[in-house]
N, CA, C and O atoms as a MOPAC input file, in Angstrom:
PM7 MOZYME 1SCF
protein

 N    -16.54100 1   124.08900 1    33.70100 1
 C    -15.97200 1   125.41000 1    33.88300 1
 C    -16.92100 1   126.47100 1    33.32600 1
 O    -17.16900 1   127.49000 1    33.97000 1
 N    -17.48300 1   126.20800 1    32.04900 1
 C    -18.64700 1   126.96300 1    31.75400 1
 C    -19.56300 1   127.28800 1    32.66900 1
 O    -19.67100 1   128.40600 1    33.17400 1
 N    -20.21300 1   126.37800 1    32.89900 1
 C    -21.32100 1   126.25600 1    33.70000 1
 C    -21.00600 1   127.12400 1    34.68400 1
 O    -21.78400 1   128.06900 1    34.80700 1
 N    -19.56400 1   127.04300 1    35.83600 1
 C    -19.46600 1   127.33600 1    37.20600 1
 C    -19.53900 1   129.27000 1    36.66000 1
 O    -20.34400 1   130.07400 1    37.13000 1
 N    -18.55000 1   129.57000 1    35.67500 1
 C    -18.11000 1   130.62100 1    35.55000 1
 C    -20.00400 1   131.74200 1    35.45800 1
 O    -20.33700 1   132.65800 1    36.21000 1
 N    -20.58600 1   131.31000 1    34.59700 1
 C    -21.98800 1   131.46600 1    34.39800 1
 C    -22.67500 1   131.82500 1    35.58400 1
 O    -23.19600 1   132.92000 1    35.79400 1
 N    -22.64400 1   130.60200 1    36.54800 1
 C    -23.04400 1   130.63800 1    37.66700 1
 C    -22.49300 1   131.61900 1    38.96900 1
 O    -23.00200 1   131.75800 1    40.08100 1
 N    -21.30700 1   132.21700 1    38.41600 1
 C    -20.51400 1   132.98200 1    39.23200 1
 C    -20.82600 1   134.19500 1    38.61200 1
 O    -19.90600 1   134.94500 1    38.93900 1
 N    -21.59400 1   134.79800 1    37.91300 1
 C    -21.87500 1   135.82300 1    37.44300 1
 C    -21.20900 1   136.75800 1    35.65000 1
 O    -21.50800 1   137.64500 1    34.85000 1
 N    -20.29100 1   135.81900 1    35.91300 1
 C    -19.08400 1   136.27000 1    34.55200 1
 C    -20.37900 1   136.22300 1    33.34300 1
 O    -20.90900 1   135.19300 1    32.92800 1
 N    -20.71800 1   137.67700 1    32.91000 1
 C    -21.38400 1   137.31400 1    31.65100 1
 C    -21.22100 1   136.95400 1    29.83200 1
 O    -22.13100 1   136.70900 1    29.03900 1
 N    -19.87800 1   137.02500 1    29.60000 1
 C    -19.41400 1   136.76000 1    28.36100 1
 C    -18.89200 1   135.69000 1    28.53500 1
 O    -17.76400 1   135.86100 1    28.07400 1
 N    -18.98700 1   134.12200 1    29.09800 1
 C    -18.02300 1   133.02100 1    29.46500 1
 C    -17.68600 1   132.47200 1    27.86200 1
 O    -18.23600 1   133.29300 1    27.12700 1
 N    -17.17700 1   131.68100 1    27.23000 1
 C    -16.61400 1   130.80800 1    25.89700 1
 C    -15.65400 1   130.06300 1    26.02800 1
 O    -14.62300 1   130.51800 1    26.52200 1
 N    -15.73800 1   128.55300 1    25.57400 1
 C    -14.87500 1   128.17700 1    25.73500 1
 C    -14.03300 1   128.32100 1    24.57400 1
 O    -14.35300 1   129.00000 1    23.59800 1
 N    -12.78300 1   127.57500 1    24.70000 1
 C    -11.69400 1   127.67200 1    23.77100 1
 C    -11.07900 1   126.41800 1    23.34200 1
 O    -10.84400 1   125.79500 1    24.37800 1
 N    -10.72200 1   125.77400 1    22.38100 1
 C     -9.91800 1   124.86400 1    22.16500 1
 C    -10.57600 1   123.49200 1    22.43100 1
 O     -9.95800 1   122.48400 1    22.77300 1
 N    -12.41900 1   123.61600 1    22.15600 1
 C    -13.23500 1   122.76600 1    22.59100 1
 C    -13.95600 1   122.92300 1    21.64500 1
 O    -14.24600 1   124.06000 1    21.27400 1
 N    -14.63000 1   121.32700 1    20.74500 1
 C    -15.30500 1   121.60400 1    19.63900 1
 C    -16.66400 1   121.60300 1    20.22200 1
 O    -17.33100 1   120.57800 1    20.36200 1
 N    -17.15700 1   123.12600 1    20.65100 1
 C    -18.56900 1   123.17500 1    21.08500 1
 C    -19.23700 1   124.23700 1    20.70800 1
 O    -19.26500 1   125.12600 1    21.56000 1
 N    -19.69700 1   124.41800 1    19.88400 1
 C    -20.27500 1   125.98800 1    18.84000 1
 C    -20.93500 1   126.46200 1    19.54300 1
 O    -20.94000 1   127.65400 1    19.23500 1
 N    -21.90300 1   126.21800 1    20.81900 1
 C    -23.17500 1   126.71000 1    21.37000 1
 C    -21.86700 1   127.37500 1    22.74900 1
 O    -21.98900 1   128.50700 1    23.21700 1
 N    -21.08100 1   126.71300 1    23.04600 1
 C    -20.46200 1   127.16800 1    24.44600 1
 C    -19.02800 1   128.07700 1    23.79000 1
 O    -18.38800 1   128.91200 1    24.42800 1
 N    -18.82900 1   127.75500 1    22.72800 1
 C    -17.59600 1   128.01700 1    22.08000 1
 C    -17.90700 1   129.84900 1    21.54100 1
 O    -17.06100 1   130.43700 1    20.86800 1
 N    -18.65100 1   130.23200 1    21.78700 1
 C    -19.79200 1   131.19600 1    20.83100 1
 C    -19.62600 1   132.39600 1    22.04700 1
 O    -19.35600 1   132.13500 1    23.21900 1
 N    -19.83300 1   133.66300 1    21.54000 1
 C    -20.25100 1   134.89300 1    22.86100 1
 C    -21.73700 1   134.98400 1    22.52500 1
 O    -22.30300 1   134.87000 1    21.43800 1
 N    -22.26100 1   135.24100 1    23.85700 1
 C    -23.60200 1   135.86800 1    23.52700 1
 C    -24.07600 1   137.22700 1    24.15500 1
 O    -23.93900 1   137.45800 1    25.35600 1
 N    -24.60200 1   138.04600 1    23.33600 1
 C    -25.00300 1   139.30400 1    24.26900 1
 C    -25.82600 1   138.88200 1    25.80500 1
 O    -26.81300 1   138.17200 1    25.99800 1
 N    -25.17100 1   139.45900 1    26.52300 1
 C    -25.75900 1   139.98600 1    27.87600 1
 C    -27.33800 1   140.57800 1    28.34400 1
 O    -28.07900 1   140.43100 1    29.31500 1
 N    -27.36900 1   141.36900 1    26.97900 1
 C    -28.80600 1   141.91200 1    27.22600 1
 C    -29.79000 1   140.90500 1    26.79000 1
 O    -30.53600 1   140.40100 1    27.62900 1
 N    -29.84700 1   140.61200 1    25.70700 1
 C    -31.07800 1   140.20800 1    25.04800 1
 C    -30.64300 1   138.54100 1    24.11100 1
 O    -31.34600 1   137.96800 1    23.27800 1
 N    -29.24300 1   138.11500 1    24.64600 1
 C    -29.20300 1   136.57900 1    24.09800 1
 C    -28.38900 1   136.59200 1    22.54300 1
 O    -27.83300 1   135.52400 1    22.28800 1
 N    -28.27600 1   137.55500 1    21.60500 1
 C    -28.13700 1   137.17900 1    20.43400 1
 C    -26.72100 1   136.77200 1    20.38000 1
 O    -25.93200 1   137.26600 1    21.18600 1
 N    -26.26700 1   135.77900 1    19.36300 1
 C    -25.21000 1   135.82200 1    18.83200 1
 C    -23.96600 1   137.18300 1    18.42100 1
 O    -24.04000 1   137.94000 1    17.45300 1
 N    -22.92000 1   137.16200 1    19.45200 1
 C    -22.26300 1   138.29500 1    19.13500 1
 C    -20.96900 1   137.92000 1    18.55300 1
 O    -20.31200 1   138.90800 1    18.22400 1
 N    -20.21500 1   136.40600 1    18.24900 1
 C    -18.61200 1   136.18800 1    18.12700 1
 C    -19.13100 1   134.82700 1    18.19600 1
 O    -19.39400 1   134.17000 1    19.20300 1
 N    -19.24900 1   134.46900 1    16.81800 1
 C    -19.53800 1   132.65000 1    16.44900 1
 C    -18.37700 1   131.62100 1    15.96500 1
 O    -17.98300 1   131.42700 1    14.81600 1
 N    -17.91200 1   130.97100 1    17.26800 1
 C    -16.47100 1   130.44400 1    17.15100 1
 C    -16.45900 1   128.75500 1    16.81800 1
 O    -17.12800 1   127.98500 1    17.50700 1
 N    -15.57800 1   128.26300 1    15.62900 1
 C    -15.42000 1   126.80300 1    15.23500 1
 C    -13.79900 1   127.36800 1    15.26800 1
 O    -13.22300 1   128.03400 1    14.40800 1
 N    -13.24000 1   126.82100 1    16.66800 1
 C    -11.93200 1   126.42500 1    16.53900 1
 C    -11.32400 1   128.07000 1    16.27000 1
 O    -11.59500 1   128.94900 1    17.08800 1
 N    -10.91300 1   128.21200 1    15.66700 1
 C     -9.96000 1   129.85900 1    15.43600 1
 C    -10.88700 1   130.39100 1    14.32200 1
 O    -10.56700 1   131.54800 1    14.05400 1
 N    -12.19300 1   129.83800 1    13.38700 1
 C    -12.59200 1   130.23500 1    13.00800 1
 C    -13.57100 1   131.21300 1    13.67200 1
 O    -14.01200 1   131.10500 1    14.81600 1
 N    -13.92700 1   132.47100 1    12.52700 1
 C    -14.95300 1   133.25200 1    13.32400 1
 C    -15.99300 1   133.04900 1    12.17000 1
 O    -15.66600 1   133.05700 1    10.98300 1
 N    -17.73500 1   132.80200 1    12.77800 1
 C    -18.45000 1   132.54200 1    12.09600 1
 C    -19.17700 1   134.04400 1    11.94700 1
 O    -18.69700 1   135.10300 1    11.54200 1
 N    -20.48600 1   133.73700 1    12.41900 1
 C    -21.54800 1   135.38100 1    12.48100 1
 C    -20.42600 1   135.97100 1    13.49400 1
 O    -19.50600 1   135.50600 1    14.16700 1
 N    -21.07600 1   137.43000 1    13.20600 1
 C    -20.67600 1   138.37700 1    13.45000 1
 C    -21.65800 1   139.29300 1    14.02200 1
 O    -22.19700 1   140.03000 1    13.19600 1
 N    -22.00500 1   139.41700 1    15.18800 1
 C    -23.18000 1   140.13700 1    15.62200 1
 C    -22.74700 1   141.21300 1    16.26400 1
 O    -23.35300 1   141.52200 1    17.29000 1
 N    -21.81800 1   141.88300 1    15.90800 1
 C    -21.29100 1   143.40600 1    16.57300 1
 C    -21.07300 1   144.52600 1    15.90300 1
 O    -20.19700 1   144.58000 1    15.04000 1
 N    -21.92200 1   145.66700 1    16.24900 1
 C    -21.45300 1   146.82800 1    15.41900 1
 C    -19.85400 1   147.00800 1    15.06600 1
 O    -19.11800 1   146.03800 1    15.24600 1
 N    -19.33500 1   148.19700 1    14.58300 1
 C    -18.54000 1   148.79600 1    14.41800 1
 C    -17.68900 1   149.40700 1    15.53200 1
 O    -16.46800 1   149.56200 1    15.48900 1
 N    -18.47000 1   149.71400 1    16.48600 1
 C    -18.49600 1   150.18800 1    18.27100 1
 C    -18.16700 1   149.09500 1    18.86100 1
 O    -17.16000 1   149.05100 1    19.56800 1
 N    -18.90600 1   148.10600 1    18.68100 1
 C    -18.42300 1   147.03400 1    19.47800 1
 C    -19.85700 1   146.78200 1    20.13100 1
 O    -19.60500 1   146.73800 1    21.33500 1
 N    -20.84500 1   146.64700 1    20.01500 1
 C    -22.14700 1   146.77500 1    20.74100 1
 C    -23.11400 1   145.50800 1    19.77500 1
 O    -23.03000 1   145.33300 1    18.55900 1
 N    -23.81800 1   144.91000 1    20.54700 1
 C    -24.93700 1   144.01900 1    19.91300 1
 C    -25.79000 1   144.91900 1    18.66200 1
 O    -26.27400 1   146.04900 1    18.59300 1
 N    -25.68400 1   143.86000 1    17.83300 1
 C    -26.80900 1   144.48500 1    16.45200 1
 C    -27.75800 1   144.73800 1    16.75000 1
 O    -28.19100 1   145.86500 1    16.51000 1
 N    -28.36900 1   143.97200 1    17.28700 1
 C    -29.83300 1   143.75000 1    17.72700 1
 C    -30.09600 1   144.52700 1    19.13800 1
 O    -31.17700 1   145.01800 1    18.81200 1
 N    -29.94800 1   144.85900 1    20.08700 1
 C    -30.01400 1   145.65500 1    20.98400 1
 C    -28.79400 1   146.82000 1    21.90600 1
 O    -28.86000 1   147.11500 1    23.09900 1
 N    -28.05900 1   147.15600 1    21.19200 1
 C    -27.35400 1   147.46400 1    21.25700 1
 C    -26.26800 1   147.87600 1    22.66200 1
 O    -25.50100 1   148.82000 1    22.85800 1
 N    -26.60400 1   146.80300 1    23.38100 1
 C    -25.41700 1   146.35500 1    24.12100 1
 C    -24.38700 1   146.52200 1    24.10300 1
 O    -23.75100 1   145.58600 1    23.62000 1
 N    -23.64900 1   147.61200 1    24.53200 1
 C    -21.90500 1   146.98000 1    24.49300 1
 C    -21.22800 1   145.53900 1    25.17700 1
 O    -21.55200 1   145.04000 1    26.25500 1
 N    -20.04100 1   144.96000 1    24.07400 1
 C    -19.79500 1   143.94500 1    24.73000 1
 C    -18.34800 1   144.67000 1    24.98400 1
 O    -17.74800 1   145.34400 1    24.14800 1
 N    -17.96000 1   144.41200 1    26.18900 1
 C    -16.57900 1   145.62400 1    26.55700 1
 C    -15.66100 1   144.34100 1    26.11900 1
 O    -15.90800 1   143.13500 1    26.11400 1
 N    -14.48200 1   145.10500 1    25.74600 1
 C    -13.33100 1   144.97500 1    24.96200 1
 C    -13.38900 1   145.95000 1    23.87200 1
 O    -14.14400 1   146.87800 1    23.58500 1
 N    -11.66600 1   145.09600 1    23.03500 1
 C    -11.75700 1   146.07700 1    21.93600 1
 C    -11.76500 1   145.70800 1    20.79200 1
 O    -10.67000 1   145.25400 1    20.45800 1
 N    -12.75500 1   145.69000 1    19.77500 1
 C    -13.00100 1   144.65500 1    18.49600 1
 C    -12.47300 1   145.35800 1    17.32400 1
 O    -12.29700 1   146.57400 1    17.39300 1
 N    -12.26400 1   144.85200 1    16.49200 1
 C    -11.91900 1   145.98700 1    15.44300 1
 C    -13.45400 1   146.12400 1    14.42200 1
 O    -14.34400 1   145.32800 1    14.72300 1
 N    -13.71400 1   147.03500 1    13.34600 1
 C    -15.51300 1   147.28100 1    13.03000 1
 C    -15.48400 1   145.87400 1    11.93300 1
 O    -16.44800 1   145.72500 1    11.18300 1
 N    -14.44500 1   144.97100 1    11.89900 1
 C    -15.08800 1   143.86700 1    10.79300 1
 C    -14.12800 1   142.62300 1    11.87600 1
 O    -13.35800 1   142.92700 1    12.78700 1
 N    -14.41300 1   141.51300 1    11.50900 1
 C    -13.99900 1   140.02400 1    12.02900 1
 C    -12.80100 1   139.95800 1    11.00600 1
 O    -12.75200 1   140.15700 1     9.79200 1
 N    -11.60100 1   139.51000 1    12.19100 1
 C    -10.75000 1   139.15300 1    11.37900 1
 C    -10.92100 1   138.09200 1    10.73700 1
 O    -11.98800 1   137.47900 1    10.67700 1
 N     -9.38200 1   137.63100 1     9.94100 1
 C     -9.46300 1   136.25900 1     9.05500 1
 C     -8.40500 1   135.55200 1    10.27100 1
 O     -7.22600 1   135.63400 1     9.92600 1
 N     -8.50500 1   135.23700 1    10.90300 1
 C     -7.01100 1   134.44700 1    11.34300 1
 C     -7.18600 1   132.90100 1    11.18400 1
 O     -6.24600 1   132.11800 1    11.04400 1
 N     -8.57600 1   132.54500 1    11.22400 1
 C     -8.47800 1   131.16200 1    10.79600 1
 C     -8.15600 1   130.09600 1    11.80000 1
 O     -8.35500 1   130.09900 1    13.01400 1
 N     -7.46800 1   128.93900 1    10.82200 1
 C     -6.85200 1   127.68200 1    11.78400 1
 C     -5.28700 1   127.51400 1    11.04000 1
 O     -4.68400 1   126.48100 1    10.75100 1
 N     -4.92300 1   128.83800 1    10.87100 1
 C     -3.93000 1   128.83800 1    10.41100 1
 C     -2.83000 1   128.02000 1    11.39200 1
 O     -3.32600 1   127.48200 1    12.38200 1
 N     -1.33500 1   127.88100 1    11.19200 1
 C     -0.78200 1   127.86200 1    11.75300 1
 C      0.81700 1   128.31100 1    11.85200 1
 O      1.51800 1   128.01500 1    10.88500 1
 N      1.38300 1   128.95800 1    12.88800 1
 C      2.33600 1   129.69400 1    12.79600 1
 C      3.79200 1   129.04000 1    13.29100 1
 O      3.87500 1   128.83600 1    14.50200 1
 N      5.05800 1   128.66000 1    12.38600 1
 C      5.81600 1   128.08600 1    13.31100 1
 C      6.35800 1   128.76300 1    14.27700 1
 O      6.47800 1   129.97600 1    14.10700 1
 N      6.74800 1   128.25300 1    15.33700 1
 C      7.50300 1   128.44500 1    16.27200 1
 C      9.00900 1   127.98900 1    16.51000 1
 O      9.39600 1   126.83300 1    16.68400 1
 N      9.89800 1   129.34500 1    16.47400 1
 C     11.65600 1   128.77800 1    16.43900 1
 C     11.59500 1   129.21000 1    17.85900 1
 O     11.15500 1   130.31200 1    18.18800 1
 N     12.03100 1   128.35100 1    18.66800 1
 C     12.65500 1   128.51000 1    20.04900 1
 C     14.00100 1   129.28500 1    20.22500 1
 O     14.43400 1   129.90900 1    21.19400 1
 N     14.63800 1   129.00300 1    18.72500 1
 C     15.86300 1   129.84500 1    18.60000 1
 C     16.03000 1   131.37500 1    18.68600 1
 O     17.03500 1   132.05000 1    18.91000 1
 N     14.77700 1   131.72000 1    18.44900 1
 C     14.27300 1   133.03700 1    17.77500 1
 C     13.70800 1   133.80900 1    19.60600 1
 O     13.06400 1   134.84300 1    19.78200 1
 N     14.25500 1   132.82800 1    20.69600 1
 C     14.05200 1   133.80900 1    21.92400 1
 C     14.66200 1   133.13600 1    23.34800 1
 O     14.23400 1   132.79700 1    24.45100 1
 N     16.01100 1   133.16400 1    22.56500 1
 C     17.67600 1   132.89500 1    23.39000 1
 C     18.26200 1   133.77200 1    23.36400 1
 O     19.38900 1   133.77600 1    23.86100 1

């Protein structure tokens, strides 16, 4: 799915819920760098301004980031089914 999406032009592809740091990862568009370094729900580097744009060449990566990486982790949250009857 990586691969095809890549090949279809999509330039921010990542996977999710797959232990693969190199595919799991965003990379800038312009110039390659590390922009959103993902292990699982963890976030590793952090290669985005405050704007939202590559450090290193300053690329925007569109969306909307907030100016620091959250913590959310591998936390986990229960779920009551009761709680949406």
């Amino acid at each position: 799915a990586y691969d095809i999406a890549g090949a279809a032009g999509i330039r921010h592809v990542y996977l999710g819920n797959v232990d693969d740091p190199e595919r799991s990862t965003t990379w800038c568009s312009g110039c390659g760098a590390r922009l959103i370094e993902r292990r699982g729900y963890t976030l590793g580097a952090w290669g985005l301004t405050p704007e939202g744009c590559c450090q290193v060449c300053a690329t925007p990566l569109p969306g909307r980031f907030a100016p620091l990486p959250g913590r959310w982790g591998n936390r986990r949250w229960p779920v009551r089914l009761s709680d949406f009857e």
